[in-house]
C-alpha positions in Angstrom: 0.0 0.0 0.0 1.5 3.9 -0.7 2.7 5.6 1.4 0.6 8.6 2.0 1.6 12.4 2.2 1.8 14.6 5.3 -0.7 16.8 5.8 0.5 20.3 4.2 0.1 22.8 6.8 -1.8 25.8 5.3 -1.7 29.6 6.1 -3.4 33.1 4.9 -1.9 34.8 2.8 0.3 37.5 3.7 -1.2 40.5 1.6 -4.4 40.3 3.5 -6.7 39.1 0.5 -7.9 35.9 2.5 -7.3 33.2 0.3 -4.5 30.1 2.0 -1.2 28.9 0.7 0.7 26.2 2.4 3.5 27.4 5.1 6.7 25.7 2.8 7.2 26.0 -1.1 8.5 22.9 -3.1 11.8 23.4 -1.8 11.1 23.6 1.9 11.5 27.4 2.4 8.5 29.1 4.3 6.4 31.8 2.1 3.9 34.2 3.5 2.8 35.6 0.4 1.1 33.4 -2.8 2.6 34.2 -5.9 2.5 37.6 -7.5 0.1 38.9 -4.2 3.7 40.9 -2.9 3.3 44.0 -6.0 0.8 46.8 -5.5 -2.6 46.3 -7.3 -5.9 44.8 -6.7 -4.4 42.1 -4.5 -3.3 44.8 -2.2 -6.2 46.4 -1.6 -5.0 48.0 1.8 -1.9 49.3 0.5 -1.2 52.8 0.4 -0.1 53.8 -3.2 2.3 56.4 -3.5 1.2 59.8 -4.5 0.9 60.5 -8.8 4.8 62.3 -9.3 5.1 65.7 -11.2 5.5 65.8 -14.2 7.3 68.1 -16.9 8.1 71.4 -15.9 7.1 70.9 -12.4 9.0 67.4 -12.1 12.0 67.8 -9.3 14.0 66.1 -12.4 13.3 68.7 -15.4 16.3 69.7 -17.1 14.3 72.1 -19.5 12.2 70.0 -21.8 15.5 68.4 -23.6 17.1 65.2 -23.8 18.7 62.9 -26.4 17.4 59.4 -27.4 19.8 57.1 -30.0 22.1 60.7 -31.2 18.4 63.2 -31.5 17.6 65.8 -29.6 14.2 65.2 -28.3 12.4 68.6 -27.1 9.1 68.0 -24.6 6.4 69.2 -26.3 2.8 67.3 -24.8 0.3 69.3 -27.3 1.7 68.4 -30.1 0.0 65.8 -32.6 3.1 63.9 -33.5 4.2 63.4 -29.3 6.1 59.8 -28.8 4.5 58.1 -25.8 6.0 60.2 -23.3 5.7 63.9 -24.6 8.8 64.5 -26.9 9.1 65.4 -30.5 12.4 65.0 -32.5 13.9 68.6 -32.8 14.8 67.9 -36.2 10.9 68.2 -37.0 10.1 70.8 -35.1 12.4 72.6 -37.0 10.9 71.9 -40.5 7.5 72.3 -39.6 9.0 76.2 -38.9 10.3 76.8 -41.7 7.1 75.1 -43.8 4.4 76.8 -41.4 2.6 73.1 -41.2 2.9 70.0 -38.5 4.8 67.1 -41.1 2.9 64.0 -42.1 4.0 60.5 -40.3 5.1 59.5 -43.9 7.7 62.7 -44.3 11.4 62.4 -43.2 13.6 65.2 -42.0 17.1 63.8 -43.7 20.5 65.5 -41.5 22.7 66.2 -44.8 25.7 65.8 -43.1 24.5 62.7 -41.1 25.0 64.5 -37.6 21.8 63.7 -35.8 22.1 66.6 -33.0 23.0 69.0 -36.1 19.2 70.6 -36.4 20.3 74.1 -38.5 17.5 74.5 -41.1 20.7 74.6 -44.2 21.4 71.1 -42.8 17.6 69.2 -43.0 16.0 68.1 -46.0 12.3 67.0 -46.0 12.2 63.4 -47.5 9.2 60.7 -48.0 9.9 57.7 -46.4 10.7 55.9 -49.9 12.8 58.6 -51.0 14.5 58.5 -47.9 15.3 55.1 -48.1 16.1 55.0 -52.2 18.7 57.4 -50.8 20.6 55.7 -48.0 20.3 52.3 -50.6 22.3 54.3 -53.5 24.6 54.9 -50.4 25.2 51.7 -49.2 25.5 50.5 -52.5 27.9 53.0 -53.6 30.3 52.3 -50.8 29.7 47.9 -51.4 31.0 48.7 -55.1 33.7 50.8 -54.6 35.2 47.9 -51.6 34.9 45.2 -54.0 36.7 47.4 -56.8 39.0 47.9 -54.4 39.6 44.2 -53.5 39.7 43.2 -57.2 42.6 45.7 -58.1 44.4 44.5 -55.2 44.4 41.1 -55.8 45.0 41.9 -59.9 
């Protein structure tokens, strides 16, 4: 005949939401808490949440409305239609849509001509579909594949 298991010795959950776990995981360490009920949310009803944080201008951590993200300067700008998630517009855009008097489409580009993204003088943007954009940076790339593999052939030759 098996052998049959001790009883498991249960207790209530730690967070307060009533339901029972036992005392000692898998491993034999004690838990108070079932999984996932130690994070604030609706299994911690009684917990006090932390007050909502200022934010932009009045945030203890503004530095002006500027920061940079991958080489762009990003300027905080929460009114505007084209906002990433968190408030800021690329400052090469807002730059264009200056000098054009009109908010850019999502399909236009603002191309740095002398491929320094922080560089955002007007004489060094150009405005750029997204195919055109790409048609150029291909001619590029392709430009620079030929001239290596001219390169290598008339070393070798």
């Amino acid at each position: 005949m098996p052998e049959m298991a001790a009883p498991v010795e249960m207790i209530e959950c730690a967070c307060g939401c009533g339901r029972l776990r036992p005392r000692y995981d898998s491993q034999g360490r004690e838990r108070q808490y079932i999984l996932g009920h130690t994070t604030t949310g609706k299994k911690f009803p009684n917990r006090k949440r932390s007050p909502p944080h200022d934010k932009g201008s009045k945030s203890k951590n503004w530095k002006g409305g500027r920061t940079m993200l991958n080489g762009y300067v990003l300027v905080y700008v929460p009114n505007h239609p084209n906002t990433n998630s968190t408030g800021y517009v690329r400052e090469n855009r807002l730059v264009m849509e200056k000098k054009l008097g009109r908010y850019l489409t999502s399909d236009e580009l603002v191309h740095h001509i002398n491929g320094i993204k922080d560089d955002n003088r007007i004489e060094n943007l150009k405005l750029m579909s997204a195919s055109e954009h790409s048609k150029y940076h291909a001619r590029i790339y392709n430009n620079l594949i030929g001239k290596n593999l001219k390169l290598e052939v008339n070393t070798e030759g």
